[in-house]
N, C-alpha and C positions, 0 to 999 in steps of 0.2 A: 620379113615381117608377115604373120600369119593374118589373111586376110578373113574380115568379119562377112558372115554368111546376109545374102540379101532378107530376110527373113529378119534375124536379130538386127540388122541396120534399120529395116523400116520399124521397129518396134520401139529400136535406140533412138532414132530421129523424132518418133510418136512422142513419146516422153519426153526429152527435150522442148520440143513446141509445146507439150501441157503445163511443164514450169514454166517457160516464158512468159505465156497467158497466163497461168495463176501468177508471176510475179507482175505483171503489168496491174491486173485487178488488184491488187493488196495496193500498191503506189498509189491505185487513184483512189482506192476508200482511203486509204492514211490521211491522202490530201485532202480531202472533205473531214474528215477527225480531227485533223488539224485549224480547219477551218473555223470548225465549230467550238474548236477550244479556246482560238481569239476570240469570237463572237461572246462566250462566256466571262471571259478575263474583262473585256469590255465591260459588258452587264453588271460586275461585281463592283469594279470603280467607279462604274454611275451609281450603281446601289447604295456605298457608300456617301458617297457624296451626298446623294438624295437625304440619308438619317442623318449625316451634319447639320445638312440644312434644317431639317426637320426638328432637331433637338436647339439649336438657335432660336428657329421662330416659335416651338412650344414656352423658351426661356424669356422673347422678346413678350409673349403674349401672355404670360405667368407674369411679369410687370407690369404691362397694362392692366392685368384685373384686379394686381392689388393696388395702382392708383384709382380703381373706381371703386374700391372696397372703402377711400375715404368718405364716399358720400353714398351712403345707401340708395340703392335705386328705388322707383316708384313702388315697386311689387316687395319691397325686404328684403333682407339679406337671403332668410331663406329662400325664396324663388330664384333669387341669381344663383346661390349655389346651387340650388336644384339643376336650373338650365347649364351650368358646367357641371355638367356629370352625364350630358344626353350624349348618344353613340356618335353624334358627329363631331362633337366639343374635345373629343380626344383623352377623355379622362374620366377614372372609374370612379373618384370620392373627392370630395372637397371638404377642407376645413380652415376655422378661422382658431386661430391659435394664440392667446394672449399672455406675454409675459406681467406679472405680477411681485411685489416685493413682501415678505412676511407679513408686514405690518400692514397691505392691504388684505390679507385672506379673509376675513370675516367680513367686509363689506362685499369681496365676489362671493359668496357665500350663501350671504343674505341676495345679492342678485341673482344669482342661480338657483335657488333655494334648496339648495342640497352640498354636501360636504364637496372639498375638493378630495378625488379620488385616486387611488393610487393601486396596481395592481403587488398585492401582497400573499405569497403562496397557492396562485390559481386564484384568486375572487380579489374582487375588487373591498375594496376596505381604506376609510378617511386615510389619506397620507398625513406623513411623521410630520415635525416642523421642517421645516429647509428654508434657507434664506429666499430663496428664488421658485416659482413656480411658474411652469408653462400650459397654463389651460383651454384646454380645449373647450372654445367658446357656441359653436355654433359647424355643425359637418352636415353633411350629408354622404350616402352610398347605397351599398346593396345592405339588406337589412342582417344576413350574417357576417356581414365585411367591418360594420360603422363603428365608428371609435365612441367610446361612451364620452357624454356630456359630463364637464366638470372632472374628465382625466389627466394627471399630471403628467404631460410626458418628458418635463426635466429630466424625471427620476431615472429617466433611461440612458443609460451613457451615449449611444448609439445618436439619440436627437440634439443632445443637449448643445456639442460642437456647432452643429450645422446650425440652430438656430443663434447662438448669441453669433455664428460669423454673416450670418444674412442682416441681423439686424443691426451689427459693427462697420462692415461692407455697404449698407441701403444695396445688397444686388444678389435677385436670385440666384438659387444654389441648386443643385442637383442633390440626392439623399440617397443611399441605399440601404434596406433595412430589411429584417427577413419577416416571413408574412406566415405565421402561423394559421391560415388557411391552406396554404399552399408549398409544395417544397421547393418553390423557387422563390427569389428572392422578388422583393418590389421598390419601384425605383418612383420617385416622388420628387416633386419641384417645391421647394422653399421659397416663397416671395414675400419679402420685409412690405405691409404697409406705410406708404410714406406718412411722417409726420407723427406717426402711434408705435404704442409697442406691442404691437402684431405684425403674425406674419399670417401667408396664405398659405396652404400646405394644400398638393394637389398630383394625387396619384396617375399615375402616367399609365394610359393602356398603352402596352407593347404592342398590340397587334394593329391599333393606328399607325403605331412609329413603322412597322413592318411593312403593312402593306402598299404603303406611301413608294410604290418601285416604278423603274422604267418602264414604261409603254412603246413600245414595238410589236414587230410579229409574233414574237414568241418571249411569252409570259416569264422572265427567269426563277420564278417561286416556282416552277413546274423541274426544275432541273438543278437551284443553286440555292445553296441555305445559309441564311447570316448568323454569325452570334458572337457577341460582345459580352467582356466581362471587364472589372475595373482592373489597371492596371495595379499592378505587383500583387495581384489576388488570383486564386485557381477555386475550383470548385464546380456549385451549379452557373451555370451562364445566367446575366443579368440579364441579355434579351438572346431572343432565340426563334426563328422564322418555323423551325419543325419542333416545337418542344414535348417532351415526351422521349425521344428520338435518342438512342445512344450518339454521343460526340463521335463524328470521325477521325479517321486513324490517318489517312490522307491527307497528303500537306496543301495547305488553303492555296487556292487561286488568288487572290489579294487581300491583303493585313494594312490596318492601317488607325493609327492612333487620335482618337477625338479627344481634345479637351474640350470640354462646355461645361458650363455652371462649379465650379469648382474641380469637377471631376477627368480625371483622364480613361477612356473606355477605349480596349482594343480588339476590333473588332477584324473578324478574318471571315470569307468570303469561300465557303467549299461546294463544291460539286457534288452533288448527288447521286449520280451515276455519271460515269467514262463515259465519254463523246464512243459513239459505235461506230464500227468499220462499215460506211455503205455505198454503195453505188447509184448515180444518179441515169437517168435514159440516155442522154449523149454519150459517158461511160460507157455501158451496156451494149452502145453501135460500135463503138472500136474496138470494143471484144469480138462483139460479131464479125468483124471485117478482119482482125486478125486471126481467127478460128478459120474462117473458111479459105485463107490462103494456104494453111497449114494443114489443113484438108486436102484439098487440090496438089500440096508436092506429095504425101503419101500416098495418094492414087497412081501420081506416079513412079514413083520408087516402086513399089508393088509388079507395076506391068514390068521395067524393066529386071525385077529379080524371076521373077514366074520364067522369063523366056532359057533363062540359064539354069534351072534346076534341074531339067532332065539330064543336059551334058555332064552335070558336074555329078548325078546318084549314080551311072555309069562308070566314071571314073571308078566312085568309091568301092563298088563290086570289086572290081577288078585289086582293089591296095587290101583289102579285109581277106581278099583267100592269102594271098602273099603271107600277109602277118601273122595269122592263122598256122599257116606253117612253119614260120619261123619261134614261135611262141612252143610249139606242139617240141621241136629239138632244143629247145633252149631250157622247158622243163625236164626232161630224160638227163640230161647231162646234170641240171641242179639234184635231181634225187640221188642220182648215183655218189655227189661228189656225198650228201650229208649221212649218206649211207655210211661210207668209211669215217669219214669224222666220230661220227655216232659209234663206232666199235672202238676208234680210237682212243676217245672220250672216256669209254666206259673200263675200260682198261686202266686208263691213267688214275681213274678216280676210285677204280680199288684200291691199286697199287696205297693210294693216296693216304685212305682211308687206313690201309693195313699198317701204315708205317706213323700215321701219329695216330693211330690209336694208343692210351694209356696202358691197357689189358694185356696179355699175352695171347695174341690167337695164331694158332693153328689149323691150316688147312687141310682133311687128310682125306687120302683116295679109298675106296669101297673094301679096301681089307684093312685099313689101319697105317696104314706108313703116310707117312707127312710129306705132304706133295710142297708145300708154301707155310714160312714161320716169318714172322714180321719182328721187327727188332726187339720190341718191347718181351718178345718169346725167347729168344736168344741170352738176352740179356736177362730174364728171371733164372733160365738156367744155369746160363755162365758158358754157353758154345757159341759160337760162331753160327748167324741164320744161313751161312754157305754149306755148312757142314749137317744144316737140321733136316735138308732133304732127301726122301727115301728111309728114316729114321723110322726102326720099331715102334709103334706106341707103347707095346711091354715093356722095352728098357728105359720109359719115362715116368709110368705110372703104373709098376707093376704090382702094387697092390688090387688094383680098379681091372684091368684087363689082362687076361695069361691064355696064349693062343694053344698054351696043352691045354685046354681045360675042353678041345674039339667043340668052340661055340663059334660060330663067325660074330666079324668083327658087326655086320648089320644088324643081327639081332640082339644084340649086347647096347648097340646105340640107339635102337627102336625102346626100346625099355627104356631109356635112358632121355629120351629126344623132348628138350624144350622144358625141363623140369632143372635147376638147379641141382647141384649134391659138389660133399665135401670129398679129399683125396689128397691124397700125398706123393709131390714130384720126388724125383729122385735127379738132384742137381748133380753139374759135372762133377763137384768136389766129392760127391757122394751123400753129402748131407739129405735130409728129408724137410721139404716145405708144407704146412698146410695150403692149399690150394683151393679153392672154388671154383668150378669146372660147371661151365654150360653150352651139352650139344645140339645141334641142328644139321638137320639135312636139308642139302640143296641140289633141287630135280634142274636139270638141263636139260635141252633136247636131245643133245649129243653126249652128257656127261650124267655123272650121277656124282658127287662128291659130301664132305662131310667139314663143319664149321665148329671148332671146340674153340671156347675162350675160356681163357684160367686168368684168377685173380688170385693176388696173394692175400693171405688172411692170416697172417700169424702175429699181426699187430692186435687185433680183433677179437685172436684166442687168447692171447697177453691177458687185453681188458676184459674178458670175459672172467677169467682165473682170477683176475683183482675184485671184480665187481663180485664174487661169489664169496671170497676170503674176507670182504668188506663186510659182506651183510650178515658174516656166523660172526665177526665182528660187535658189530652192534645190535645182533639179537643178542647177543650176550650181554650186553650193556644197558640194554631197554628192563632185561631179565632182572640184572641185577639193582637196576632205580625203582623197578618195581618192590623188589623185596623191600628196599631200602625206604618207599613211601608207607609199603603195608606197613613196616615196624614204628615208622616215623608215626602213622595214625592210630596203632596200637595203644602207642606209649603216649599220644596226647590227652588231657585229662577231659576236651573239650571234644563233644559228641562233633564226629566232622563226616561230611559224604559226599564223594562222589556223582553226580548227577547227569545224564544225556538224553535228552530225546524224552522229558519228564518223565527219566525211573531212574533210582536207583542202581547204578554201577557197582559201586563198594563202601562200604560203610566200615567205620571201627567199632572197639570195644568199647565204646565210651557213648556212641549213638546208641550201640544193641540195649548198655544197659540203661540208658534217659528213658527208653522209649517203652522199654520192655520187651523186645522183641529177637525171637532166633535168626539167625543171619539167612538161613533159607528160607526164613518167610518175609525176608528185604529184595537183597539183589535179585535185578529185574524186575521189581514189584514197581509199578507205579505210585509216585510221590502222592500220591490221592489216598497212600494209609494212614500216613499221621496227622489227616487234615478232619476238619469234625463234620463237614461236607462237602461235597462238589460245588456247592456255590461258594463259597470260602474259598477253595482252592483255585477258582473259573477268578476270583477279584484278587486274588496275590498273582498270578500270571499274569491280568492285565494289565497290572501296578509295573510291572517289572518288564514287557514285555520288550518298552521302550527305556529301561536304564540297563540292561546289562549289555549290552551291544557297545554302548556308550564307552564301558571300559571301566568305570570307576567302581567302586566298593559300596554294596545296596545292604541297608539294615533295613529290618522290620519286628516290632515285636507282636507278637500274633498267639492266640490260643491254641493251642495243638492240643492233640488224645496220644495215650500209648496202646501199647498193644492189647492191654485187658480193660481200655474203655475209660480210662480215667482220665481228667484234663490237666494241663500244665500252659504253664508260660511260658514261653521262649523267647529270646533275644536271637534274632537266623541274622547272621552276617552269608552273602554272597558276593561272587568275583568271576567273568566269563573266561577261561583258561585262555582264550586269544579271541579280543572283540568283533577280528576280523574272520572269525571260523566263527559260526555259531552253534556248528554238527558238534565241535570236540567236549562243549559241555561246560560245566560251571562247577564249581568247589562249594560246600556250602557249611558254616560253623553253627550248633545250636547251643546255647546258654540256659540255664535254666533260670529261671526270675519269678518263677512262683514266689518265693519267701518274699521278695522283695515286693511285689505285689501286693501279697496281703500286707505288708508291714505301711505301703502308702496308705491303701483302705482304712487299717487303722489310723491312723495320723489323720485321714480325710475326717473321719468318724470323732475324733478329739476335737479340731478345731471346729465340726457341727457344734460338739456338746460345750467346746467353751464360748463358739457365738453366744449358743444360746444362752449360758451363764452370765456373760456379758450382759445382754441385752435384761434378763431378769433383773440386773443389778441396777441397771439406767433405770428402769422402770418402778424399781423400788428406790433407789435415789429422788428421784421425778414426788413418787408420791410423797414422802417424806419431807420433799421440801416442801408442799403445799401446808402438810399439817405441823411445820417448824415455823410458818411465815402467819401462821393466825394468832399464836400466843405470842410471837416477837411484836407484830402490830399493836398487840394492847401492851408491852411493857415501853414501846417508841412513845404511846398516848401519853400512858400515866408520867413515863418521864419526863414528858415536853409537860405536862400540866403542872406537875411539880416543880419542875426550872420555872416557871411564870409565877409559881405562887410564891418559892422562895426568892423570888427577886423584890416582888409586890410586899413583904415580910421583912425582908432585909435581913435575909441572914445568909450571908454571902459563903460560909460553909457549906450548907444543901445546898446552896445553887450550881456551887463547881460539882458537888459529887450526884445530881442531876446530871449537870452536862457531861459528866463522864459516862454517864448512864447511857444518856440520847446517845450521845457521838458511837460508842462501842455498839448499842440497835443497831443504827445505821448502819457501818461497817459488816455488824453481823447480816441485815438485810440485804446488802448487796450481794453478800456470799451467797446466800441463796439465791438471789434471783440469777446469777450468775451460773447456779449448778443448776437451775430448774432449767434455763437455757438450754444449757448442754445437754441437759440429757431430753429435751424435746427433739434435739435438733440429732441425737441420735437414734432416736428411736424412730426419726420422720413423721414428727409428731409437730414441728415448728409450722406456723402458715406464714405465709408471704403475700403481703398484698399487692402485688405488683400493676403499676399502673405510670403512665408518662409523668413525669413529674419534671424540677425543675431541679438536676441537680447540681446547680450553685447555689440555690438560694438553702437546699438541706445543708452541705458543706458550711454556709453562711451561717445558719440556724447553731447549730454543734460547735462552732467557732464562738459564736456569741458567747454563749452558756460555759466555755472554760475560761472566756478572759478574765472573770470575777478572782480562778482559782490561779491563772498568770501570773495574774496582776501582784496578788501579795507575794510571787518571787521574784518582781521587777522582768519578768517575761514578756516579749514581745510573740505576737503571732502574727505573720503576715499572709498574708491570699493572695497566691498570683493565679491568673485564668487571661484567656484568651478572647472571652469574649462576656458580656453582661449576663447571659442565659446559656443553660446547654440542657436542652431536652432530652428526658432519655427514659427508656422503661426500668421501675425498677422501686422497691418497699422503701420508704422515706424513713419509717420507724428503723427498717434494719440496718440501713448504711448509717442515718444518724448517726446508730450504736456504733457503729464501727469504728468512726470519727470519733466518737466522743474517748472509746478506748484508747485508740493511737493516741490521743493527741494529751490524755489523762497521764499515760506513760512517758511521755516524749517530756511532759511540766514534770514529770517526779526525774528524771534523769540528766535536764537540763540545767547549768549551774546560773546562780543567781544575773537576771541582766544579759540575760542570752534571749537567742533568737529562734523562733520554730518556724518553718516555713512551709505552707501547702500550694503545692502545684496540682492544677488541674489543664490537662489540655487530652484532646480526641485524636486518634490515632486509626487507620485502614491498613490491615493487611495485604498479603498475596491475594486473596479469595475475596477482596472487595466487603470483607466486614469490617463494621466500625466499632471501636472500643473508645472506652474513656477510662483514663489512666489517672489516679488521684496516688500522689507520693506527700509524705510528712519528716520532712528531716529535720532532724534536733543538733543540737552541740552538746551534745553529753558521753560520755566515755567509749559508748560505742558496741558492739558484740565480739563475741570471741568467732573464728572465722569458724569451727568446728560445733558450732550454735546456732550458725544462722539458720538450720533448715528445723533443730530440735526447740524451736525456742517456741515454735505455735504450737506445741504438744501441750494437755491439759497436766496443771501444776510444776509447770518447768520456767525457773527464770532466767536469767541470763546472769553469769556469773560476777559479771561487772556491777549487778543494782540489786544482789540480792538480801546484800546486808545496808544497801544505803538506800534505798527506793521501797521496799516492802512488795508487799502485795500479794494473793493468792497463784497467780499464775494459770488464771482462766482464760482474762480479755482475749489474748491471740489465738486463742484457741477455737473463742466463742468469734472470733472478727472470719480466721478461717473458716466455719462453717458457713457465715454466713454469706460469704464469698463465694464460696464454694457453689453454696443455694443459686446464687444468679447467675452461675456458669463462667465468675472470672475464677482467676489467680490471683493470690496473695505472695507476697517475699518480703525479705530482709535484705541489707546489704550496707558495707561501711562506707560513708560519705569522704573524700578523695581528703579530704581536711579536717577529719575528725567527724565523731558525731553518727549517729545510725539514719538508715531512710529504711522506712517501709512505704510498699508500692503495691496496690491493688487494681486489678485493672478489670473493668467489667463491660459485656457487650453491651452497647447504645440499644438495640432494641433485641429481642428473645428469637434466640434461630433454634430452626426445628430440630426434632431428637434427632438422631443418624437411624437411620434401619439397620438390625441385627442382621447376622448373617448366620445361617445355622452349617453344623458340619457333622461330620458323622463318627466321628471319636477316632479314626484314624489314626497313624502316626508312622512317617518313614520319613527315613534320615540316608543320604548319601555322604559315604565316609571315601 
């Protein structure tokens, strides 16, 4: 066993006695940390206990004051509650709180002299009816804290329980409720006065209930923090000795569950800061007294190592020359052995190297003969590596080397040295290899010799001769697609071209002739000739820049020039040759559509000119009927005065050919005013007086006025609606009419003792607009399915009424328009059981125009 030097022993013992004394100091602070942490544990269960107590006798004492609350004291109510709210009384506000039944609110009303109040959206505003009210009679507090006078706090879910159980119970309650001053909650004692229906409501200062602690030496609010919250509830703490204060994460020194006044509070009991590691003065002497004995045996350890260091550095002179020479022959012999290893080594890992190498190398000495061939050498040849040494190089590769040519074999491979070149073995069979031969020289200090490696290449020269045969191949073939395109766009009748890199590649006969132009003034010309300028040509590339990449087929029709300056139309189909190259270019086809161009202009130019023939025609219509309607009015007069007199005459001959007279006026006067209609309303000549109206009672009005003409066909008309009134913007004169139309049609097509029926009801779309939908369905024969949308065209009837019903074939026409005018829809459609419905439906109030959107005549189309 190797003995420890007195030196490191007295240093090892030194530090040994410093842990002991540091672990003795650590034990006795622990045990005073310890100490202090029962002393705390203690303090927290009296703490407790203390707010038990404390919340009992705030509960016994919340009962006494509402027994004195039955008889007002000397000073009034208000002075007592005043004096419970003083800093010593333990409590921040006081109210008296009285239950009430509906049927007395007007007499507290009239004693309060103001509304019972209720808090309604932030402000206080009379509460609703409720059976039951809890009025706040008489409080006192701080003046931003005070509940208003004549507040219903029934209305709150939060009080409502707590008082009808105090005043069911006669026994105060505890309350918790949140305190919109504050973000902590507030806790409040309920006490039923006996005998009345009132209770005492009496807000609790926490920091009474808190500081109400044990008195000892030391203060535990200086070290330990209460907080209670109600049970099965988390959140902020209902009471709280440091509030403000983030909750601790540390598990409480003592937990423990209060019920009082209805309530269970669980309250836990934490430490503030960890009891500290400290040491007391008696401590402090036992340290002292075990340092200094620990002191005294190093001193001596010390003397007795000192006396023995001289003998023992002595010694070690004497073992260090010893080793020293044994060291000095024990290296000589290691060199020498790694010396041979090392040639050994280097030997084998030629050898090594020569024999898996892949290549053929050959070793060869200063004139040419093969000193060393490795198998891979042997074997490209076909000899034996036994038989390869002392071997000519001329008889291996006597194209590359010939020793009559009087060159040496060194200057021949100086030329040659570290560069590649091809060469041709001459195998044992006699055959010839292509070869790839690479020399090098290698300097020795004793040697000079030379490193040729050969690789065979005649797989290489194979693929080279294919790869050559391949490509006169398919130049021949590319030659011939070529021809085969040129002819193919020759002979197409559609101007087609080639395009890269925005010019012109090759064009055919059929572009030269669109355009007008000689084929050497195309190819390679930039596609910026047949455009009519650079800004034109700058917005078709950037139309296109992002669809041809895309892959799909882009048209555009566009104005081009030819070559002597004149414009045409075109129809340009393009196509990118591969979306995914965008160098190899695009194909592009040109149409011509001049003709067709002008041939729309014309047709655009006809339908101008027959508008406007139209519209002259409405307008001479329009006047015509004015001055047709003032000679009919005096032939209506003289006929109606004439029927009165031949009746008053009695000559009942004139009197029927009179009313044949009237009756055909009439008839005739509707036609007009029917086409005078129409043609205001095309020419937008109609006014509309639009204004809120009441559109049942117009529906009502129009219904009136045809029962007369029902009636003599035993016709019923009925009204269904939704509701007595339905307000809505909109001309009373024009939907009347509209009404009166439908419903004029629906009596001439319905069969005797039939039924017509009008539904009204309001309807909201997707988009939150409202319409009102008015439909009139009759039991008469019905529409042809191929008529229902021709039938509101002007002069067109419906094939079923046109030989039994009569009529001009205006009404629908004139009902469309005027539909139209208020921004609904009108339709037709067959009733599931026979009979026709028409349905107009019109906005409830007028929505705004849509804004136009302009564009710039454009047009491209991806095909």
């Amino acid at each position: 066993m190797r003995r420890i030097p007195p030196p490191r022993l007295i240093l090892f013992t030194g530090l040994l006695l410093t842990l002991l004394l540091s672990g003795e100091a650590w034990l006795l602070a622990d045990n005073r940390r310890q100490q202090q942490l029962d002393h705390d544990q203690a303090s927290g269960r009296v703490w407790l206990q203390t707010l038990a107590w404390q919340l009992q006798a705030r509960l016994d004492h919340a009962r006494l004051l509402a027994m004195q609350a039955t008889q007002p004291p000397p000073g009034g109510l208000d002075e007592w509650l005043n004096a419970l709210r003083q800093p010593d009384a333990g409590y921040t506000e006081a109210a008296l709180v009285e239950r009430i039944a509906a049927a007395e609110r007007p007499a507290m009303e009239a004693r309060l002299g103001q509304p019972v109040l209720d808090w309604t959206a932030g402000r206080l505003q009379a509460a609703p009816s409720r059976p039951f009210y809890y009025v706040v009679m008489q409080q006192t507090g701080a003046a931003d804290r005070q509940t208003p006078i004549g507040l219903d706090l029934g209305a709150r879910a939060d009080w409502m329980p707590t008082f009808e159980s105090a005043l069911n119970t006669r026994r105060p309650l505890l309350h918790m409720a949140d305190d919109p001053s504050s973000s902590r909650p507030r806790l409040d004692i309920v006490s039923p006065v006996p005998q009345q229906a009132r209770v005492l409501r009496l807000r609790l200062d926490p920091s009474a209930l808190l500081t109400s602690q044990p008195t000892n030496d030391e203060a535990p609010a200086s070290r330990l923090r209460l907080v209670a919250w109600p049970a099965q509830q988390s959140g902020v703490p209902l009471l709280d000795s440091h509030p403000g204060h983030p909750l601790p994460t540390t598990p409480p020194l003592q937990t423990r569950s209060l019920p009082a006044g209805g309530m269970t509070l669980q309250c836990a009991v934490f430490a503030l800061t960890a009891p500290a590691l400290t040491l007391q003065d008696h401590d402090l002497l036992i340290l002292a007294l075990s340092g200094s004995g620990a002191l005294a045996l190093l001193i001596h350890l010390y003397r007795l190592g000192r006396s023995n260091r001289q003998f023992r550095r002595a010694l070690l002179e004497k073992h260090e020359e010893v080793e020293e020479s044994n060291r000095s022959l024990r290296r000589q012999l290691i060199e020498h052995r790694r010396a041979e290893q090392a040639l050994a080594d280097s030997e084998a890992r030629q050898r090594a190297i020569l024999e898996a190498s892949s290549d053929a190398i050959l070793l060869l000495e200063h004139d040419g003969t093969v000193r060393v061939a490795n198998a891979a050498a042997a074997r490209l040849i076909g000899r034996r590596s036994d038989r390869l040494p002392r071997q000519p190089l001329a008889t291996l590769f006597p194209d590359w080397y010939d020793p009559e040519r009087s060159r040496p074999f060194a200057q021949i491979a100086a030329e040659s040295d570290g560069a590649p070149f091809e060469a041709q073995l001459r195998c044992e069979d006699g055959s010839r290899l292509p070869v790839e031969l690479t020399l090098s020289r290698v300097d020795q200090p004793d040697d000079t010799c030379f490193l040729l490696v050969c690789r065979n290449i005649r797989q290489r020269k194979e693929q080279e001769a294919a790869l050559l045969e391949l490509q006169s191949s398919l130049v021949g073939q590319v030659e011939r697609q070529r021809q085969q395109l040129t002819a193919l766009l020759d002979a197409s009748p559609l101007a087609m071209a080639y395009v890269a890199d925005h010019r012109f590649k090759q064009v055919n006969r059929a572009f030269l002739e669109l355009f007008r132009l000689p084929a050497a003034e195309v190819e390679e010309q930039s596609t910026t000739l047949i455009f009519e300028s650079a800004e034109q040509w700058q917005r078709l590339v950037r139309l296109l820049h992002g669809v041809l990449p895309e892959g799909p087929v882009c048209q555009q029709d566009i104005r081009l020039r030819d070559g002597q300056g004149g414009a045409l139309w075109c129809q340009v189909y393009g196509k990118a040759l591969d979306p995914a190259l965008p160098g190899l270019g695009s194909v592009w086809i040109y149409q011509d559509i001049s003709a067709q161009r002008a041939t729309e202009a014309a047709l655009r130019e006809a339908k101008t000119l027959a508008e406007d023939t139209s519209r002259a025609k409405t307008e001479f219509l329009a006047n015509m009927s004015h001055e047709l309607r003032t000679p009919l009015h005096a032939i209506l007069g003289f006929a109606e005065m004439g029927e009165r007199r031949s009746a008053s005459d009695n000559t009942p001959k004139q009197q029927h050919y009179f009313e044949r007279i009237h009756s055909s006026g009439k008839r005739l006067l509707t036609l007009l005013n029917d086409l005078l209609d129409l043609a205001k309303m095309e020419v937008k000549r109609m006014e509309f007086q639009m204004e809120p109206q009441d559109m049942l009672r117009c529906i009502h009005e129009a219904r009136e006025e045809m029962l007369p003409m029902a009636a003599k066909h035993g016709i019923d008309i009925i009204l269904e609606t939704d509701g007595p009134t339905l307000v809505a913007e909109f001309d009373p004169l024009r939907i009347g009419q509209v009404m009166r139309n439908l419903l004029a049609n629906a009596i001439k097509v319905s069969p005797p003792a039939g039924r017509i029926t009008i539904r009204i009801a309001t309807l909201v779309d997707a988009a939150g607009v409202e319409w009102v939908e008015v439909t009139v369905t009759d039991q008469g024969p019905g529409i042809a399915e191929d008529e229902l949308e021709p039938i509101f065209d002007k002069f067109t009837q419906g094939s079923a009424t046109k030989t039994g019903a009569g009529g001009t074939g205006l009404g629908l026409s004139i009902c469309r328009e005027i539909v139209l005018a208020h921004g609904g829809v009108i339709s037709a459609e067959n009733a599931a059981h026979g009979g026709a419905v028409f349905r107009f439906t019109l906005p409830r109030w007028p929505r705004p125009a849509p804004h136009g959107t302009e564009h710039d005549g454009t047009h491209a189309t991806l095909g």
